[in-house]
mmCIF file of the protein (N, C-alpha, C, O) and its ligand, coordinates in Angstrom:
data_MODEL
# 
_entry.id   MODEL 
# 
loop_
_entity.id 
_entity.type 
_entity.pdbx_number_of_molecules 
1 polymer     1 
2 non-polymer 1 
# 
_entity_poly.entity_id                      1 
_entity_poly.type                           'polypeptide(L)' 
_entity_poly.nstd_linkage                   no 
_entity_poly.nstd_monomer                   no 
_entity_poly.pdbx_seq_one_letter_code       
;(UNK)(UNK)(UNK)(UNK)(UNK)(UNK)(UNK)(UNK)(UNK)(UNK)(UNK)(UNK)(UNK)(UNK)(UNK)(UNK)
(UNK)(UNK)(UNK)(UNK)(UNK)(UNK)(UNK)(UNK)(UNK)(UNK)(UNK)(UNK)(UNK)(UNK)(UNK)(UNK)
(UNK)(UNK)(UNK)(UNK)(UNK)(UNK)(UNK)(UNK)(UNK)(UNK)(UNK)(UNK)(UNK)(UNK)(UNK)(UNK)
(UNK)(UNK)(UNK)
;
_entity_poly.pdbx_seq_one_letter_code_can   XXXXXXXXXXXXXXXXXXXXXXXXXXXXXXXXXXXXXXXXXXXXXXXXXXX 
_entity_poly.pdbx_strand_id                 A 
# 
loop_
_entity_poly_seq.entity_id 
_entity_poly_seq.num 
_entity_poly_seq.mon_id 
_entity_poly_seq.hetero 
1 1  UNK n 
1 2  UNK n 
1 3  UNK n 
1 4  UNK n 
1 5  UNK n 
1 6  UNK n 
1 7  UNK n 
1 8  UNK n 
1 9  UNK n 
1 10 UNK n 
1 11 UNK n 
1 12 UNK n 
1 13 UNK n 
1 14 UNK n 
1 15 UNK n 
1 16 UNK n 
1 17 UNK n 
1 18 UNK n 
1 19 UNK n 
1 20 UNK n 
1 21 UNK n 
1 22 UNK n 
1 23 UNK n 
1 24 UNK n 
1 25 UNK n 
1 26 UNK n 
1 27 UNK n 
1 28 UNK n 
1 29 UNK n 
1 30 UNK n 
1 31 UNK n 
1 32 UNK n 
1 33 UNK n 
1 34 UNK n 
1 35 UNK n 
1 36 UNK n 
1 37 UNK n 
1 38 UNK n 
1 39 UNK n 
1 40 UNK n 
1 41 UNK n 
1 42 UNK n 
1 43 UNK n 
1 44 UNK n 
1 45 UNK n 
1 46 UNK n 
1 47 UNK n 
1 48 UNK n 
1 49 UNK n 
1 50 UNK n 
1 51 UNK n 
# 
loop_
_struct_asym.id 
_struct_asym.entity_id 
A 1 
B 2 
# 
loop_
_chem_comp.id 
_chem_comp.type 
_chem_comp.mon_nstd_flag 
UNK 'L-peptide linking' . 
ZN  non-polymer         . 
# 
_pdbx_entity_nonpoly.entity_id   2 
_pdbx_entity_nonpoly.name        ? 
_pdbx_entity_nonpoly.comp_id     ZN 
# 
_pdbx_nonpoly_scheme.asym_id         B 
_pdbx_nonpoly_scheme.entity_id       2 
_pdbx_nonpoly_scheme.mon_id          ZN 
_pdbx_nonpoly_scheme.ndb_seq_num     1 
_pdbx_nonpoly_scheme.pdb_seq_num     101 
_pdbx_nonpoly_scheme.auth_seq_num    101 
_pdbx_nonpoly_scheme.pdb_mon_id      ZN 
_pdbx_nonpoly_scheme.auth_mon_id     ZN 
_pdbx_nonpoly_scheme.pdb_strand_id   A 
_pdbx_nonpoly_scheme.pdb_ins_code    . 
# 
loop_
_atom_site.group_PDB 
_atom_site.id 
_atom_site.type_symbol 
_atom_site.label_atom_id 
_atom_site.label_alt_id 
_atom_site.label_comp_id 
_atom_site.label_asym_id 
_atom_site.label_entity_id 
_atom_site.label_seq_id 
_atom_site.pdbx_PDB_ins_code 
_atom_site.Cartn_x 
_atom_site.Cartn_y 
_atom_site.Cartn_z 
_atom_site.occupancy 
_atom_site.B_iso_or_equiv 
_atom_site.pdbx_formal_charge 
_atom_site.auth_seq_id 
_atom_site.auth_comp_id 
_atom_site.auth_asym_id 
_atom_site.auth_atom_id 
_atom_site.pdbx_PDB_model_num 
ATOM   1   N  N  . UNK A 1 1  ? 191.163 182.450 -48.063 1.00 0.00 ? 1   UNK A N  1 
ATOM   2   C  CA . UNK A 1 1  ? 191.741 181.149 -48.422 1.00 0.00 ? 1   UNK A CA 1 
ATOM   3   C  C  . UNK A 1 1  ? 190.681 180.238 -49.033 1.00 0.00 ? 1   UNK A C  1 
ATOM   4   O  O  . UNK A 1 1  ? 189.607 180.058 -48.458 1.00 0.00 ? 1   UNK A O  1 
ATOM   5   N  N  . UNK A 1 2  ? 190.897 179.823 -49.873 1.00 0.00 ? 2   UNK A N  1 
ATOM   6   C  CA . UNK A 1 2  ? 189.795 178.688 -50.474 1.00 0.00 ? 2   UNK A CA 1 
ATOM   7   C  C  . UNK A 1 2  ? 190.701 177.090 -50.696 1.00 0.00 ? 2   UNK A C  1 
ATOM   8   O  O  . UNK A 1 2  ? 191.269 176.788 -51.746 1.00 0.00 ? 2   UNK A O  1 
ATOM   9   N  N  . UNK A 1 3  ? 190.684 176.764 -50.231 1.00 0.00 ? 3   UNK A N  1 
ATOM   10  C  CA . UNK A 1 3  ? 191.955 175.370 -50.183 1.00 0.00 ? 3   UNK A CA 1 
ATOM   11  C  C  . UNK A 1 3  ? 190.708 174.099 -49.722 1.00 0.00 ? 3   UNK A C  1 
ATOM   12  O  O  . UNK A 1 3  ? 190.532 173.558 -48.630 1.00 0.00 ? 3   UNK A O  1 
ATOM   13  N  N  . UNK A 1 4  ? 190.200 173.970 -50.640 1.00 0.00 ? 4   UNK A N  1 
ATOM   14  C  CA . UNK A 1 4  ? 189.304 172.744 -50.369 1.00 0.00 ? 4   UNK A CA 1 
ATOM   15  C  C  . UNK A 1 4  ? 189.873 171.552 -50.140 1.00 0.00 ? 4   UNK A C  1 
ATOM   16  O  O  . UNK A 1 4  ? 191.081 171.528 -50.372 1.00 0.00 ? 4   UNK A O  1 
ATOM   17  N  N  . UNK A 1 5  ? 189.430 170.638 -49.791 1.00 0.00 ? 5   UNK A N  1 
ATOM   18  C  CA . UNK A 1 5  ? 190.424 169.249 -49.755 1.00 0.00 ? 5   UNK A CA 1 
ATOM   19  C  C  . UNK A 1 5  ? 189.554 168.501 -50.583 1.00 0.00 ? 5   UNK A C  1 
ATOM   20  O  O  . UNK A 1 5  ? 188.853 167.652 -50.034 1.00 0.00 ? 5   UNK A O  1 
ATOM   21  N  N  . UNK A 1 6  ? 189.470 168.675 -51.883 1.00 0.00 ? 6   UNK A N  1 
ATOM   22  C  CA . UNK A 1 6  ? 188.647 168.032 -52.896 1.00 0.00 ? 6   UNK A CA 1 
ATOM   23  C  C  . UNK A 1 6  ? 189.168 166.511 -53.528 1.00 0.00 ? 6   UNK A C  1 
ATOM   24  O  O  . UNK A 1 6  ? 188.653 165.457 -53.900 1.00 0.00 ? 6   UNK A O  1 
ATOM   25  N  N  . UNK A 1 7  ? 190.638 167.164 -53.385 1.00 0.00 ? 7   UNK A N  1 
ATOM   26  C  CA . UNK A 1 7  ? 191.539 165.972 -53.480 1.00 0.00 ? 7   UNK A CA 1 
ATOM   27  C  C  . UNK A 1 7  ? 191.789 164.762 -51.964 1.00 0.00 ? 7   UNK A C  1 
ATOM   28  O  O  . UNK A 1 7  ? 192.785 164.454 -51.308 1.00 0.00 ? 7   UNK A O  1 
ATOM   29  N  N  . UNK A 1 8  ? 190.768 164.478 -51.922 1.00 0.00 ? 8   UNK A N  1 
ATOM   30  C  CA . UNK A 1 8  ? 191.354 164.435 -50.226 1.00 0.00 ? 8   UNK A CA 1 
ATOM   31  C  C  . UNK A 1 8  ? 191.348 162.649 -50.378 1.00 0.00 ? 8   UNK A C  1 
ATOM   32  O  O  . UNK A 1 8  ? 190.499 161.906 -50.871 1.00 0.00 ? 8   UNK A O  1 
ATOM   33  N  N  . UNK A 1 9  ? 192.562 162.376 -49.783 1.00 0.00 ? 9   UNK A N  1 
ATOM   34  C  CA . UNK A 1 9  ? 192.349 160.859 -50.075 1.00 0.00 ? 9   UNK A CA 1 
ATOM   35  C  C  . UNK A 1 9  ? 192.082 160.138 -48.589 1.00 0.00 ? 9   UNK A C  1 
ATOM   36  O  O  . UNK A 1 9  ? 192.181 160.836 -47.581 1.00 0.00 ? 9   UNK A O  1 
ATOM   37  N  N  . UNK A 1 10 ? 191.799 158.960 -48.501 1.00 0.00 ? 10  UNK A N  1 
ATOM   38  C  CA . UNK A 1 10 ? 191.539 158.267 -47.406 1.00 0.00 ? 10  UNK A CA 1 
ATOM   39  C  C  . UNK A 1 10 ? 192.281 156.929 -47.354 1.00 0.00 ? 10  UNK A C  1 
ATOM   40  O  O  . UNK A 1 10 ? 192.179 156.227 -48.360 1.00 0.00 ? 10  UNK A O  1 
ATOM   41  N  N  . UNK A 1 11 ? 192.899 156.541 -46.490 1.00 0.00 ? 11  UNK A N  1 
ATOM   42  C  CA . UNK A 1 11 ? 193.528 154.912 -46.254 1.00 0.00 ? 11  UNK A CA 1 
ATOM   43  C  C  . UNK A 1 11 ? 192.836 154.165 -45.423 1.00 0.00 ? 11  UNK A C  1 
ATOM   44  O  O  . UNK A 1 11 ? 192.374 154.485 -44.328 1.00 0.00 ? 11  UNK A O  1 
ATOM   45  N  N  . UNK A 1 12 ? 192.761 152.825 -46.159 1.00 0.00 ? 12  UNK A N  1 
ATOM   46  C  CA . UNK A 1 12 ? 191.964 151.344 -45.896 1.00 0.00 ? 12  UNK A CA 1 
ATOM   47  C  C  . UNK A 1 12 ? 192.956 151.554 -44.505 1.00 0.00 ? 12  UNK A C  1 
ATOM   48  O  O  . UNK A 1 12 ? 194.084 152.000 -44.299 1.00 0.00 ? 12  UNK A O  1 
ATOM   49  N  N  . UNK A 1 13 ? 191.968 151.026 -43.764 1.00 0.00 ? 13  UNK A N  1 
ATOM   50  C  CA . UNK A 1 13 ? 193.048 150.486 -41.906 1.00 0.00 ? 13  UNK A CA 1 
ATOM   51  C  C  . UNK A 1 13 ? 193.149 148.709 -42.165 1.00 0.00 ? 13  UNK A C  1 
ATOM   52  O  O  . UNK A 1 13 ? 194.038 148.094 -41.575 1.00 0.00 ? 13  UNK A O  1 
ATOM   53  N  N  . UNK A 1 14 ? 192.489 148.208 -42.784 1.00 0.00 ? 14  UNK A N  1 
ATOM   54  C  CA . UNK A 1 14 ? 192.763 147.151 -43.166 1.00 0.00 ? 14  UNK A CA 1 
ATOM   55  C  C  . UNK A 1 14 ? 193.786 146.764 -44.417 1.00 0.00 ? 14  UNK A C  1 
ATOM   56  O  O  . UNK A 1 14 ? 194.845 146.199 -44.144 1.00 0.00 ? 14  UNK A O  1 
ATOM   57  N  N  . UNK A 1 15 ? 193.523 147.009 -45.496 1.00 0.00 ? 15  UNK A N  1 
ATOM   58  C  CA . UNK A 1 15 ? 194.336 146.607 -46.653 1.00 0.00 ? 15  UNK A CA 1 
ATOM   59  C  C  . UNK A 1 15 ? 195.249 147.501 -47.440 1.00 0.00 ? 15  UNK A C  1 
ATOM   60  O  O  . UNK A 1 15 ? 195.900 147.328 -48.471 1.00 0.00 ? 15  UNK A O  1 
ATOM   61  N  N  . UNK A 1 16 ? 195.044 148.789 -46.399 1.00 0.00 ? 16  UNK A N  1 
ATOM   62  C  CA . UNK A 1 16 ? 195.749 149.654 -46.678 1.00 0.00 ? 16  UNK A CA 1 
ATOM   63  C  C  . UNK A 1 16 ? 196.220 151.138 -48.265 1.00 0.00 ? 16  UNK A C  1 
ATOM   64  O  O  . UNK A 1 16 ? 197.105 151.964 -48.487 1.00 0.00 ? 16  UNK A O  1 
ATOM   65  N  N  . UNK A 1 17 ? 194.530 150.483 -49.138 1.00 0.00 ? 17  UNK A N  1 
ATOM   66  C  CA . UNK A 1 17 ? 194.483 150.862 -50.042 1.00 0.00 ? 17  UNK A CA 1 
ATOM   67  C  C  . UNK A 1 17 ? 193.813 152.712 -50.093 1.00 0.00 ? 17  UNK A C  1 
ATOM   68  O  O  . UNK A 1 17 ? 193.026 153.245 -49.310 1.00 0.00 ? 17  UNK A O  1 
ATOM   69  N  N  . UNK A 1 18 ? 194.450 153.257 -51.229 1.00 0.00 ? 18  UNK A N  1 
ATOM   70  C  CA . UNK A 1 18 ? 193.827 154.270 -50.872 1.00 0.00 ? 18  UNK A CA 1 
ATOM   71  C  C  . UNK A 1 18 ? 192.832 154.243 -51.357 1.00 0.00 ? 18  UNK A C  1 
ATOM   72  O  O  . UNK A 1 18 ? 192.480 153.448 -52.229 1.00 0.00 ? 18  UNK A O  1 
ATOM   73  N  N  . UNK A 1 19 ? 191.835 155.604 -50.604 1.00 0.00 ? 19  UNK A N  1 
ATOM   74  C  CA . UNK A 1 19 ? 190.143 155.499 -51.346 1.00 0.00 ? 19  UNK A CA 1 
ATOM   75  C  C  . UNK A 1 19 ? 189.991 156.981 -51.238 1.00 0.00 ? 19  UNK A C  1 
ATOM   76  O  O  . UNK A 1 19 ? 190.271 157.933 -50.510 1.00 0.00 ? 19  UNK A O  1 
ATOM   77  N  N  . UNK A 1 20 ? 189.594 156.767 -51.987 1.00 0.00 ? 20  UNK A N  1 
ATOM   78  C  CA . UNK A 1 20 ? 189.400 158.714 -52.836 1.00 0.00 ? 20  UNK A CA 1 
ATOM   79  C  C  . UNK A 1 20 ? 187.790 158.998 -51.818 1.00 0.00 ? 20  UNK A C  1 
ATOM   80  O  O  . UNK A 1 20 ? 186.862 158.260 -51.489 1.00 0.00 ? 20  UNK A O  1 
ATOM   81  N  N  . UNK A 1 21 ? 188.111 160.427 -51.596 1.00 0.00 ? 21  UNK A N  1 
ATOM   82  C  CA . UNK A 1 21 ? 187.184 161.177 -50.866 1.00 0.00 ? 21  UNK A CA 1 
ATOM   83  C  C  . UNK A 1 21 ? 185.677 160.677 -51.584 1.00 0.00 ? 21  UNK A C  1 
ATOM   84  O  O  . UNK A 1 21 ? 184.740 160.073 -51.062 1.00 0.00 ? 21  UNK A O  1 
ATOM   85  N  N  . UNK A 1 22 ? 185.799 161.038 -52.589 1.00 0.00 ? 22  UNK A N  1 
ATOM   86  C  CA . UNK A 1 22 ? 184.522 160.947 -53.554 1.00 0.00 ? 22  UNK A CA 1 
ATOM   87  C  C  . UNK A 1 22 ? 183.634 159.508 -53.448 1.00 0.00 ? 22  UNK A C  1 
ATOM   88  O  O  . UNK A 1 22 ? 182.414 159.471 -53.289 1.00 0.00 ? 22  UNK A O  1 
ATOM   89  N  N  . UNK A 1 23 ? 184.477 158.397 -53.567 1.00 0.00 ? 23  UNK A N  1 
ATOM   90  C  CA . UNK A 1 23 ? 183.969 157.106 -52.798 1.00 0.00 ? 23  UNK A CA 1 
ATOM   91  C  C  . UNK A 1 23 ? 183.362 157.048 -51.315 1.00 0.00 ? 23  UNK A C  1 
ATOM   92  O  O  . UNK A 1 23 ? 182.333 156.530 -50.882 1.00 0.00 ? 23  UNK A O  1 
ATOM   93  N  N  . UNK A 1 24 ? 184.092 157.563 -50.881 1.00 0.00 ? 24  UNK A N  1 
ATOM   94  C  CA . UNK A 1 24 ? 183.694 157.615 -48.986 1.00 0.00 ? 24  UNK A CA 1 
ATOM   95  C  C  . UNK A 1 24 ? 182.308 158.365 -48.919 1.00 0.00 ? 24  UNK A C  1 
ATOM   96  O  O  . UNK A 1 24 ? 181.339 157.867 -48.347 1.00 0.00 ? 24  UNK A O  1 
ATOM   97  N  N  . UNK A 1 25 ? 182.278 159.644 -49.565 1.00 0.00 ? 25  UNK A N  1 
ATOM   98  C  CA . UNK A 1 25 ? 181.361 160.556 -49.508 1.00 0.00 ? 25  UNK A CA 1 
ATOM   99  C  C  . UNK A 1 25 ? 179.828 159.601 -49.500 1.00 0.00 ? 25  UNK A C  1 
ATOM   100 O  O  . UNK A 1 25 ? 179.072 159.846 -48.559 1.00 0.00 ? 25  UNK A O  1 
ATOM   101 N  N  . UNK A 1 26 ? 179.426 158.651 -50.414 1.00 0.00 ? 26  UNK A N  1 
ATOM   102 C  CA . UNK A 1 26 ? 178.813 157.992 -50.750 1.00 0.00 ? 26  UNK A CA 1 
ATOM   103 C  C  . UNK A 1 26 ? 178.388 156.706 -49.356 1.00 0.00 ? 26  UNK A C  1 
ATOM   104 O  O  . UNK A 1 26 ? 177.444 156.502 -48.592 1.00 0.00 ? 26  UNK A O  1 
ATOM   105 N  N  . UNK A 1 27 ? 179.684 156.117 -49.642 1.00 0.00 ? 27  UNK A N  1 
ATOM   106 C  CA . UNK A 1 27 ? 179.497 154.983 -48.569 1.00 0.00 ? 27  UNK A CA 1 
ATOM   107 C  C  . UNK A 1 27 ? 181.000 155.206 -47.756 1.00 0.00 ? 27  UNK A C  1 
ATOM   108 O  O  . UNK A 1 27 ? 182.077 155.543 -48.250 1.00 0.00 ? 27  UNK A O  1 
ATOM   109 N  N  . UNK A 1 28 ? 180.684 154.908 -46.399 1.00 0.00 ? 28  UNK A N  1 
ATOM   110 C  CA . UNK A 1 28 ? 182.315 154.819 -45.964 1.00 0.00 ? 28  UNK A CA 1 
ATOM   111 C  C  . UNK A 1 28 ? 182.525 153.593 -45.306 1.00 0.00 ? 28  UNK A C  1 
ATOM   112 O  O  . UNK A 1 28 ? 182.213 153.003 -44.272 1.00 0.00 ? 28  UNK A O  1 
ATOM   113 N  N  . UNK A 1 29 ? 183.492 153.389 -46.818 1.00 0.00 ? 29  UNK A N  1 
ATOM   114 C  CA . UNK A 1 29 ? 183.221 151.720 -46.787 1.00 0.00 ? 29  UNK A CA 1 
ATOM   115 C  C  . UNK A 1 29 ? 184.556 151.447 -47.727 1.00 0.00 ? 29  UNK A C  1 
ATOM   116 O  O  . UNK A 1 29 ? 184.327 152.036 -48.783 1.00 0.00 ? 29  UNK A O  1 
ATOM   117 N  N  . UNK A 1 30 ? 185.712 150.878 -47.792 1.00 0.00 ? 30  UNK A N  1 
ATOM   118 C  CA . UNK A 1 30 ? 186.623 150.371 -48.480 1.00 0.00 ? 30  UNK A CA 1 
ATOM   119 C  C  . UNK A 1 30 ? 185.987 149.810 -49.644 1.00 0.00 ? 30  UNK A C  1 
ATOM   120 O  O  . UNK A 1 30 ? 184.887 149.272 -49.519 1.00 0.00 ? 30  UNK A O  1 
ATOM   121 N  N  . UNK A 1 31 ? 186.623 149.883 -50.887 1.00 0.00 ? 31  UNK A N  1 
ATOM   122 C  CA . UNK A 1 31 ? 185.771 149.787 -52.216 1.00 0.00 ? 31  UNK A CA 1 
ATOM   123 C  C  . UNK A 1 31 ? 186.613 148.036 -52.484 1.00 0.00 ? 31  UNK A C  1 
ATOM   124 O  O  . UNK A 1 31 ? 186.128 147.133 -53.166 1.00 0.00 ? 31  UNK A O  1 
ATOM   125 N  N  . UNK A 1 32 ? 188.032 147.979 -51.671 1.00 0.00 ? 32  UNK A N  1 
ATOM   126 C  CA . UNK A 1 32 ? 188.672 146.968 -52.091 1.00 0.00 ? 32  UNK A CA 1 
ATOM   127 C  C  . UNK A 1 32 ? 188.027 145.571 -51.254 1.00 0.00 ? 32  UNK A C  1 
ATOM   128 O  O  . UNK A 1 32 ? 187.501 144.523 -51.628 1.00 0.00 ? 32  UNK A O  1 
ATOM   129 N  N  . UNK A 1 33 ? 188.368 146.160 -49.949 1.00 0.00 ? 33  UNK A N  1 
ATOM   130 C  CA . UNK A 1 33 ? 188.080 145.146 -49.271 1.00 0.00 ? 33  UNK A CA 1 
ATOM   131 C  C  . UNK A 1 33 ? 186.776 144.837 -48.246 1.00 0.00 ? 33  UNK A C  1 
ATOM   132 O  O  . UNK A 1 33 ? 186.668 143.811 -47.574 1.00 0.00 ? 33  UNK A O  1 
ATOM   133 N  N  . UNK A 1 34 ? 185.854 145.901 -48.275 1.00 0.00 ? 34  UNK A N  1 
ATOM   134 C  CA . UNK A 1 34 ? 184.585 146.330 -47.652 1.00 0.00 ? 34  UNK A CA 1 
ATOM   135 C  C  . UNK A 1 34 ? 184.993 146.808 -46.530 1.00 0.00 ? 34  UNK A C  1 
ATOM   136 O  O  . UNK A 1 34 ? 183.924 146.919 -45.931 1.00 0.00 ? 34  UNK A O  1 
ATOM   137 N  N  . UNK A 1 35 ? 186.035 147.279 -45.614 1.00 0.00 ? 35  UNK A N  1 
ATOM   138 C  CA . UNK A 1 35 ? 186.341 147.455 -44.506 1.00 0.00 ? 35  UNK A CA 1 
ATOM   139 C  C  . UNK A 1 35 ? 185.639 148.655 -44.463 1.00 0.00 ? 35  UNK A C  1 
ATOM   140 O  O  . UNK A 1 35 ? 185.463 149.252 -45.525 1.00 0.00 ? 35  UNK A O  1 
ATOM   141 N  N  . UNK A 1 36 ? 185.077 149.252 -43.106 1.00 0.00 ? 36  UNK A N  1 
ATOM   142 C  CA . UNK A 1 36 ? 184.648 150.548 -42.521 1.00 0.00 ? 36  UNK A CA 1 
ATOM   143 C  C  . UNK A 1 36 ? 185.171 151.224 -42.212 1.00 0.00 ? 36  UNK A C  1 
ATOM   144 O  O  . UNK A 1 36 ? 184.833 152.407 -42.242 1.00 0.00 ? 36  UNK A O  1 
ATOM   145 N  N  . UNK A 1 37 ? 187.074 150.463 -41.423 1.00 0.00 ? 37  UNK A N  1 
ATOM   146 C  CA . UNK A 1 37 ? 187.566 151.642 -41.097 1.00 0.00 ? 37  UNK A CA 1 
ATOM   147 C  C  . UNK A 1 37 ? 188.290 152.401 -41.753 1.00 0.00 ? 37  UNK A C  1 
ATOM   148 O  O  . UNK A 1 37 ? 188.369 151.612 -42.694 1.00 0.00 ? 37  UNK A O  1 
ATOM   149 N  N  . UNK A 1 38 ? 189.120 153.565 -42.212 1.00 0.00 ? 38  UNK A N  1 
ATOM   150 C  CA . UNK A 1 38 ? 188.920 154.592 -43.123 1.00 0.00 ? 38  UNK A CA 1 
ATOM   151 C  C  . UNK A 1 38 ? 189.847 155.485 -42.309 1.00 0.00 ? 38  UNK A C  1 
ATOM   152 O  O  . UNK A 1 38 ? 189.493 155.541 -41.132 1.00 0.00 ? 38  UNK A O  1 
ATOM   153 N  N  . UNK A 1 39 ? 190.909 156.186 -42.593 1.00 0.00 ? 39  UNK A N  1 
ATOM   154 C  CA . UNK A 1 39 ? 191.797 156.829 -41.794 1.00 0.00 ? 39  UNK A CA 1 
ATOM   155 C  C  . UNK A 1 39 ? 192.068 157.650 -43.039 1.00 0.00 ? 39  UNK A C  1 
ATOM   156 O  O  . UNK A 1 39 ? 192.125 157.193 -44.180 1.00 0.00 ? 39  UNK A O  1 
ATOM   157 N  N  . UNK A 1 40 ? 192.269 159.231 -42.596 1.00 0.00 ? 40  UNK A N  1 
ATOM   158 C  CA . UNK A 1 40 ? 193.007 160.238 -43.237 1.00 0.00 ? 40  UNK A CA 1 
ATOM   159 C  C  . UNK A 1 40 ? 194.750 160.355 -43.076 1.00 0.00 ? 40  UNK A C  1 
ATOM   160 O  O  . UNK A 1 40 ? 195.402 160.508 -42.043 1.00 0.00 ? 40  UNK A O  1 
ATOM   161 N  N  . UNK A 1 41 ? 195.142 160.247 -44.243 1.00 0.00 ? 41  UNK A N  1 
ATOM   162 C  CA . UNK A 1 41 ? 196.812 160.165 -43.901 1.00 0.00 ? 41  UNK A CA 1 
ATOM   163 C  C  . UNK A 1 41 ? 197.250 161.873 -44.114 1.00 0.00 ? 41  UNK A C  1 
ATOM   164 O  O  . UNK A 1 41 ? 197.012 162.828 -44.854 1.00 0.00 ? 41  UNK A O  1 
ATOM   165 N  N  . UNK A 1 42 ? 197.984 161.527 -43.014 1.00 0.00 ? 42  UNK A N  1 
ATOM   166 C  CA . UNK A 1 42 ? 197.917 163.389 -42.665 1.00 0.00 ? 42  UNK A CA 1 
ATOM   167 C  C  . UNK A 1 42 ? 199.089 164.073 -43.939 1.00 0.00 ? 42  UNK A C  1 
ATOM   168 O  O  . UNK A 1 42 ? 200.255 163.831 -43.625 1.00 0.00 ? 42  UNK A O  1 
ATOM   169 N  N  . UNK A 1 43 ? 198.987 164.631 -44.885 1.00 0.00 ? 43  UNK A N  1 
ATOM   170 C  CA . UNK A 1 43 ? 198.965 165.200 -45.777 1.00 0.00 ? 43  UNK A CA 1 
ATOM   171 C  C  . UNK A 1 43 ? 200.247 166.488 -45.707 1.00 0.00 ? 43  UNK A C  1 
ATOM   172 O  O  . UNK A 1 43 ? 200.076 167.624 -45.264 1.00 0.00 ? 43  UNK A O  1 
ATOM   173 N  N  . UNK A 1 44 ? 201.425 165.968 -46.231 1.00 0.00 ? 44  UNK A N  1 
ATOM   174 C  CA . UNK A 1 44 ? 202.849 166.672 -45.870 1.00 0.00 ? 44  UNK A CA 1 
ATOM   175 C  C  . UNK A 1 44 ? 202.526 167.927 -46.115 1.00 0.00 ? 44  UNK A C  1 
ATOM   176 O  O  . UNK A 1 44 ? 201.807 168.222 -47.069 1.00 0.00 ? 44  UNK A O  1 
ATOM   177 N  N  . UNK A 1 45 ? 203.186 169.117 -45.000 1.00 0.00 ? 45  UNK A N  1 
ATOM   178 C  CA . UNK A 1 45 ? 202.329 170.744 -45.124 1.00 0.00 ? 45  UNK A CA 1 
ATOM   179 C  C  . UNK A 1 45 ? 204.076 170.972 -46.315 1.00 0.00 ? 45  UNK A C  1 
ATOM   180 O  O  . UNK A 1 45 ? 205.252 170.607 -46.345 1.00 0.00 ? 45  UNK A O  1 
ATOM   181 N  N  . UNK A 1 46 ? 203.257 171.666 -46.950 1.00 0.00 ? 46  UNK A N  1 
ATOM   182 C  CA . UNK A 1 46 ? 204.453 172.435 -48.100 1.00 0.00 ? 46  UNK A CA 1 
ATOM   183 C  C  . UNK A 1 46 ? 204.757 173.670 -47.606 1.00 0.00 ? 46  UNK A C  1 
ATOM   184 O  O  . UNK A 1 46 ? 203.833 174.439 -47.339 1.00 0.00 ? 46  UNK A O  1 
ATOM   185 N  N  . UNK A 1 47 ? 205.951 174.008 -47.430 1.00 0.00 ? 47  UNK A N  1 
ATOM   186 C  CA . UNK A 1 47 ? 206.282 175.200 -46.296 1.00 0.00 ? 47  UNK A CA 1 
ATOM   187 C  C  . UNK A 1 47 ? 207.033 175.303 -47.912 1.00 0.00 ? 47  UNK A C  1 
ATOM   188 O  O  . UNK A 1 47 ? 207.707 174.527 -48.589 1.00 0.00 ? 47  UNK A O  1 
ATOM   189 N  N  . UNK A 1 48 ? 206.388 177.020 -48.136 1.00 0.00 ? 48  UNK A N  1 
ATOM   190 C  CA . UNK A 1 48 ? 207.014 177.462 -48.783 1.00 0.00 ? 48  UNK A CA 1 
ATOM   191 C  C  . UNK A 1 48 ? 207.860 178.942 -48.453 1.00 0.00 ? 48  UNK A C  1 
ATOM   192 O  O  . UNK A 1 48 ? 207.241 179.991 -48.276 1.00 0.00 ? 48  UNK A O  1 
ATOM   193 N  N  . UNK A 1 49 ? 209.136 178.873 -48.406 1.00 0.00 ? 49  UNK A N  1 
ATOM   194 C  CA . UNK A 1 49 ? 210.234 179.756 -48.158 1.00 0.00 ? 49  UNK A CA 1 
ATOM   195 C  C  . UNK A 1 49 ? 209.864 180.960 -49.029 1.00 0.00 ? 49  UNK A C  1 
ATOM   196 O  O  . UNK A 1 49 ? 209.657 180.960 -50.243 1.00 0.00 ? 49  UNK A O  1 
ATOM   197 N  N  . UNK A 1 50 ? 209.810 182.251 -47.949 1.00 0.00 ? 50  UNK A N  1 
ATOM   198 C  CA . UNK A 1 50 ? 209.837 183.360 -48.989 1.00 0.00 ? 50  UNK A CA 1 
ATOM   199 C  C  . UNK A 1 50 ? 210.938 184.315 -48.405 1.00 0.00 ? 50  UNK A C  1 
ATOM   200 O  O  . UNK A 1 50 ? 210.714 185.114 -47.496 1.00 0.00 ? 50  UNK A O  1 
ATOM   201 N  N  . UNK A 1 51 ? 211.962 184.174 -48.929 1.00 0.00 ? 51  UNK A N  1 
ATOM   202 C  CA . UNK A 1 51 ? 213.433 184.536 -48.838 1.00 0.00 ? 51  UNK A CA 1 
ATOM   203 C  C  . UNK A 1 51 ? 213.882 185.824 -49.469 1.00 0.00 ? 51  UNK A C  1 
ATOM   204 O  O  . UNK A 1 51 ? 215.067 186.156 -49.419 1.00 0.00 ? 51  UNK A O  1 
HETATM 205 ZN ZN . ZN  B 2 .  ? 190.414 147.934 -47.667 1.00 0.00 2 101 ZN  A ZN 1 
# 
């Protein structure tokens, strides 16, 4: 399996904005509002039917 989470986004706990992995990586730090805290929104699993 190689399924990186390259795309991986992050949500402001304050302003609720999203912030791309690639920002955080750097500083983890809200780019909008300077907030620290930083939550992963859990990411809908794609169930794919093999019928
Ligand atoms: Zn924010």
């Amino acid at each position: 399996m190689h399924l990186m989470n390259k795309m991986a986004e992050y949500k402001c706990f304050n302003c609720g904005k999203i912030v791309k992995s690639d920002t955080v990586k750097k500083r983890v730090r809200c780019p909008y509002c300077g907030s620290k805290i930083l939550f992963k929104p859990r990411t809908v699993n794609v169930k794919v039917k093999a019928e």
